[in-house]
N, C-alpha and C positions, 0 to 999 in steps of 0.2 A: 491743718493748714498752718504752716509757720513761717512762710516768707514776708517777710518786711516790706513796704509797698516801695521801698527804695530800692529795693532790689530786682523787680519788675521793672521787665524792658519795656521803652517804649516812650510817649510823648510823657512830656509835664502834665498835663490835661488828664491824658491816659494814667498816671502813676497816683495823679490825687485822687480820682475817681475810686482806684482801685484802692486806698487808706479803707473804704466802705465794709470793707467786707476781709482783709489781712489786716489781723491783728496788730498791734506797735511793737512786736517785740522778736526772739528768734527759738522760743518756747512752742514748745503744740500743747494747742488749747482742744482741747474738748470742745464740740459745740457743731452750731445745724451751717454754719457759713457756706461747704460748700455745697450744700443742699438748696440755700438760700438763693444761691447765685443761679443756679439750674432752673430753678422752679419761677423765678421774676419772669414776670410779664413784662412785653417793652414798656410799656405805658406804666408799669407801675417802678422800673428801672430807670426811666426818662423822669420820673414824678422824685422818685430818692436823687439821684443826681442834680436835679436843681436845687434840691435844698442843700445838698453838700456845698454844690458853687456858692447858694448865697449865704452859707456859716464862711466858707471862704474869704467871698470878699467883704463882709462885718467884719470878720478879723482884722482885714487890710484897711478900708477905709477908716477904722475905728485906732491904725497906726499901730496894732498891738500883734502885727507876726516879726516886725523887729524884737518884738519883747519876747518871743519865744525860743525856748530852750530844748534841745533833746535829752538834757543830762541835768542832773542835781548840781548845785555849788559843791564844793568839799564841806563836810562836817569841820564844827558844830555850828552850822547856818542856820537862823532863823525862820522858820518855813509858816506859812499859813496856808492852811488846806481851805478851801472853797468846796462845801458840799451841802449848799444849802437846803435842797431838797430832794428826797428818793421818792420813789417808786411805793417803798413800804418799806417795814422794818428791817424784813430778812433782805432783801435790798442793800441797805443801808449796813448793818453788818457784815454784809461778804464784802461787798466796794471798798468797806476801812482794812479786810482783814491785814491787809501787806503793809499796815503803820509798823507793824513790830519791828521790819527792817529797818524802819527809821529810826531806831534806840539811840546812834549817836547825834541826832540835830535836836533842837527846841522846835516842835510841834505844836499849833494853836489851832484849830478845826472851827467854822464857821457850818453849822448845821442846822438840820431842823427843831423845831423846840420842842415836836415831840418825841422826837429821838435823844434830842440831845441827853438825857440822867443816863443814859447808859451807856455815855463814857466819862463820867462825872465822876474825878480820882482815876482816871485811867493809866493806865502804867506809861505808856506810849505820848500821852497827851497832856500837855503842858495846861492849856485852859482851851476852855470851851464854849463860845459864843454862839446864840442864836438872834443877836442883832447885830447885822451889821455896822450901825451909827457906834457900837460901843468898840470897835475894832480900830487902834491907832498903826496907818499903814507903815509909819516910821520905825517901827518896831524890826519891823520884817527885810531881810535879805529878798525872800523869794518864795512867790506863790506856786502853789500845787493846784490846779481846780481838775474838777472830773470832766466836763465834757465841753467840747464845741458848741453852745449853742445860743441863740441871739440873747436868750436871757444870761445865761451865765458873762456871755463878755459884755453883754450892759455894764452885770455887778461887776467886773472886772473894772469896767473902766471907770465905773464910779468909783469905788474903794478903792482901788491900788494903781490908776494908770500909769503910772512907772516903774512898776516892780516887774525884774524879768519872770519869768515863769513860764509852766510844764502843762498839759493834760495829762492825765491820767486815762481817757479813753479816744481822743485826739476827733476824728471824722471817722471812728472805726462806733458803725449801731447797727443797730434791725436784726441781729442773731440773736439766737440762743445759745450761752455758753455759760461756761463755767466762771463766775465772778469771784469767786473764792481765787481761785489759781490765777484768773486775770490781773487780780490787785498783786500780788505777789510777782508774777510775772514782771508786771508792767513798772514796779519801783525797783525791782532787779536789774532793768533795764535804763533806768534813769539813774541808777546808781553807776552802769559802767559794767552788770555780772560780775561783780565782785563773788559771784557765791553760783558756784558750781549744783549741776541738778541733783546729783548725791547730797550736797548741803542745802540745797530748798526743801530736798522730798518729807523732812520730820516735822518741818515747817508748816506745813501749806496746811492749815484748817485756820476759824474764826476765833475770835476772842472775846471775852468779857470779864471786867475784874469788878467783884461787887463785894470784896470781900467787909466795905465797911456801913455796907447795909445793915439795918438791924436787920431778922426776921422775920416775917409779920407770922410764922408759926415754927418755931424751932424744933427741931427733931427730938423726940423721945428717943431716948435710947434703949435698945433691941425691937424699934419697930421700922420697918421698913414701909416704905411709901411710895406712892404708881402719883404722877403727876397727870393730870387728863385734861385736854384742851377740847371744849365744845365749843361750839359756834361756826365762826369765819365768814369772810367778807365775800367768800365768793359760791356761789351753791356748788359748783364742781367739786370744791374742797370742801367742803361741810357735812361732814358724814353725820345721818341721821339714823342711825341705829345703833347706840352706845349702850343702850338698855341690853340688848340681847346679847351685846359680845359680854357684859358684865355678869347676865345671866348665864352664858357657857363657861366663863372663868370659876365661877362660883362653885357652877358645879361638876367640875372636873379640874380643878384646881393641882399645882404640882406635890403630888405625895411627900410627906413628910415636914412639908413646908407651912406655916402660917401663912393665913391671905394676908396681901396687904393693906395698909390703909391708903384712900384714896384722896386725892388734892383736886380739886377741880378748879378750874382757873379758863380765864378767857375776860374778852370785852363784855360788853352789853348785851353784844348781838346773840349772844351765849345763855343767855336768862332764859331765854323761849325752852332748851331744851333741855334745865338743871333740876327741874321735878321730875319728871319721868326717870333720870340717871337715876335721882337720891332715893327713887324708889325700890328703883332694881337692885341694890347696895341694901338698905333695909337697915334698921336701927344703929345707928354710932360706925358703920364701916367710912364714909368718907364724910368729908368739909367743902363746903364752899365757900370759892372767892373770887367768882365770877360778877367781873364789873364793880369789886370792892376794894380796889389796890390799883398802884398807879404802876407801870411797863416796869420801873425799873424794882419796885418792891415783889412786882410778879416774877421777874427774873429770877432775884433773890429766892424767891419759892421754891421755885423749880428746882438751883440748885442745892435745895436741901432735902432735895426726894433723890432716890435710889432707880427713879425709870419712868422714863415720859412713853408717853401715849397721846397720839391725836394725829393732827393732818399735816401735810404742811404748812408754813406760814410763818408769822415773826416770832412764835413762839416756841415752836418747833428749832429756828434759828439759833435762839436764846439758849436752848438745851445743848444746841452742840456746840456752841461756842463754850458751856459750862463745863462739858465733858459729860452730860446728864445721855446715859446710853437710853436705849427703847425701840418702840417700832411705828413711824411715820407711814402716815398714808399721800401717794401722789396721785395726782391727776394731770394729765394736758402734760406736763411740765417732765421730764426727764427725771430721775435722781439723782444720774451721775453728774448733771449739770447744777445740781444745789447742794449737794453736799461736798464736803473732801472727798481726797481719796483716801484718808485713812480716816473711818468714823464708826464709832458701834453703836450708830442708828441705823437699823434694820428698815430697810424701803420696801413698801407694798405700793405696788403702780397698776393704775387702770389709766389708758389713753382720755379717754371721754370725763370720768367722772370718781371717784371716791368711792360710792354707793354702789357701783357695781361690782366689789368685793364683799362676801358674802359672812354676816356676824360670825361665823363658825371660822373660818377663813383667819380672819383679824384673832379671834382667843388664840386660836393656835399658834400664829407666828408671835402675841406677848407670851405662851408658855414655854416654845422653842427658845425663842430667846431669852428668856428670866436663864431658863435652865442653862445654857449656855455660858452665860455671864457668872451664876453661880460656878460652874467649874472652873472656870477660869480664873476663879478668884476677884473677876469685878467689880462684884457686892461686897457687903460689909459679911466681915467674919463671925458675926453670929447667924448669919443664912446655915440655915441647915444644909450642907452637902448632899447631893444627889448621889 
């Protein structure tokens, strides 16, 4: 679905309504919109529509749709991005990914503070706050914020009530889509499509530059290492059989090749199931650093391993933003909706749940794809050639 909701006939009333569900831009997005649209109940269509009306009229009464822009100023304009809070990490990652087109403006991001270290030296990002009080609005030409909604134009009109500015996802929610291509899309768009879909398409994945972290375990060299994420916030994503896929890799491992050594990494909520892994591994094969490193040192980990493993989530995020290849497990959630389109993380999807992919299942698809990556030349070049 790519039509513009401007471009829809029909009433003013009719044309806002329909922002809900057409995207802000004239790109085709990936994602459930027109399935969305099919499948509303009146009552729960009647129930979104008033909350659109009353983001509407907060806008209006609060005097801030004068202040609204469909376009960027001309570079090098001072911009303040308003993102104070996500959803969750890998969230929060894909929504920033289309800062890169903003290489010629000064950029300052208002985020969350637990997000915030991992755009800390960002290439893209000038500074980066997580309080608002420390943010001088005098600075700024002109605000970016991500969404429509009674809190964000609060902040709006507490911080900056005179600075023109843009949405980033305007009155367009309630889908499933592709937020990586959306953020790209949607500043392509504010930009004016200065950049043709030939010149987005090498673009469009995430970002992270952590290059001035230290390590908190630096690579030995000629050892290769599998990053593995246990735990997760949600039991659909939480695969509890990691013991067994380690015990199929173990022992059926790829010819020719040394096993690798293992990372383990995750929150807290990850502790419950790092004896059992450490067991299945068996003397000196892997390390933990689960719940012992802060997001953005865990970052830094991952990308100094050679191949992630685990579910999806903000860590999985982390890895492709790193360029760290492997094979993600989904649930509920699409792939083609969280990843790029160009990515060499390997997606295993179950509708319902993680768990209903079977340990043998998961070894195979890390041997197929180790193996793959190796001929490809992926890996580091002391990998043994298949």
């Amino acid at each position: 679905m790519s039509a513009t909701a401007e471009a829809i006939p029909g009433s003013r009333l009719g044309r806002l309504l329909a922002q809900r569900y057409i995207p802000p831009f004239k790109h085709e997005l990936p994602g459930n919109m027109a399935a969305m649209l099919s499948n509303e109940r009146l009552l729960q269509k009647l129930q979104e529509n008033c909350k659109l009306l009353k983001r509407w009229l907060w806008l209006n009464v609060n005097l801030q749709s004068r202040l609204l822009r469909d376009r960027l100023p001309p570079p090098p304009a001072r911009l303040l991005w308003l993102s104070p809070s996500g959803n969750s990490i890998g969230d929060s990652v894909m929504e920033l990914a289309g800062r890169v087109l903003l290489g010629a403006y000064e950029v300052d991001l208002l985020t969350d503070k637990f997000y915030a270290e991992l755009y800390s030296h960002d290439r893209y990002l000038r500074r980066v706050f997580t309080d608002p009080r420390a943010i001088d609005p005098s600075r700024y030409d002109f605000a970016l914020q991500d969404f429509f909604n009674t809190r964000s134009i609060r902040l709006k009109c507490r911080l900056c009530p005179r600075l023109p500015f843009a949405t980033m996802q305007g009155f367009f929610w309630g889908a499933d889509y592709n937020r990586i291509l959306f953020s790209y899309y949607r500043i392509n768009h504010l930009l004016g499509y200065p950049h043709t879909e030939d010149e987005l398409r090498p673009l469009l994945r995430s970002h992270l530059f952590l290059e001035d972290e230290p390590s908190p375990s630096p690579r030995e060299r000629g050892r290769k290492r599998v990053v593995m994420v246990l735990g997760g916030a949600h039991a659909a994503r939480t695969y509890r059989q990691w013991p067994d896929v380690i015990r199929c890799l173990i022992v059926a491992w790829l010819p020719g090749q040394a096993f690798p050594d293992f990372i383990l990494v995750g929150s807290r909520n990850g502790l419950a199931f790092a004896e059992p892994v450490m067991a299945a591994f068996g003397p000196g094969k892997a390390q933990s650093f689960i719940g012992a490193l802060s997001l953005r040192a865990t970052a830094r980990l991952i990308s100094d391993c050679d191949f992630f493993l685990g579910p999806d989530g903000g860590l999985m995020h982390c890895a492709v933003s790193l360029d760290v290849p492997g094979v993600a497990l989904f649930a509920r959630s699409r792939p083609d909706l969280l990843l790029p389109p160009r990515t060499d993380m390997q997606p295993i999807y179950d509708p319902t749940s993680v768990n209903n992919t079977p340990p043998q299942a998961v070894a195979e698809a890390v041997r197929s794809r180790w193996a793959a990556l190796a001929m490809a030349g992926a890996l580091p070049r002391d990998v043994v050639e298949i």
